[in-house]
C-alpha positions, -999 to 999 in steps of 0.1 A, spaced: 550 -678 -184 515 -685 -167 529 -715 -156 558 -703 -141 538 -676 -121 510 -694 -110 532 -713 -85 539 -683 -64 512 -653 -70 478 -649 -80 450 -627 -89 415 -628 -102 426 -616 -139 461 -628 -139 462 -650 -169 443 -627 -195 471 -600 -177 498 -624 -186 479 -630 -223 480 -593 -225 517 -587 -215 528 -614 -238 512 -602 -269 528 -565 -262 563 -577 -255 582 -578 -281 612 -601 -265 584 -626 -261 570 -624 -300 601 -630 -316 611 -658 -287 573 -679 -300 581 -710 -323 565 -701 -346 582 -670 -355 617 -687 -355 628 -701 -389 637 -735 -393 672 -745 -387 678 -763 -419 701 -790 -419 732 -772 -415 764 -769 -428 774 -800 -448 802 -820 -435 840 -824 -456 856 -856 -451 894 -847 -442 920 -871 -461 
């Protein structure tokens, strides 16, 4: 998110204000790698005679 904002504003405490958002958002926890689940390796396939 830093990254993205940093191209077009900036402030003296913007990236702990960013750090701070991010922790608090909830959207953003459950979006973090490592709070996602490994995908597995998926349904097996059936061969079709």
């Amino acid at each position: 998110m830093y990254q993205d904002l940093k191209k077009t504003f900036s402030w003296s405490s913007m990236k702990r204000d960013i750090a701070e958002y991010v922790t608090a958002c909830l959207t953003c926890q459950k979006a973090k790698v490592e709070n996602q689940k490994p995908r597995g390796l998926g349904d097996p396939v059936m061969e079709v005679r």
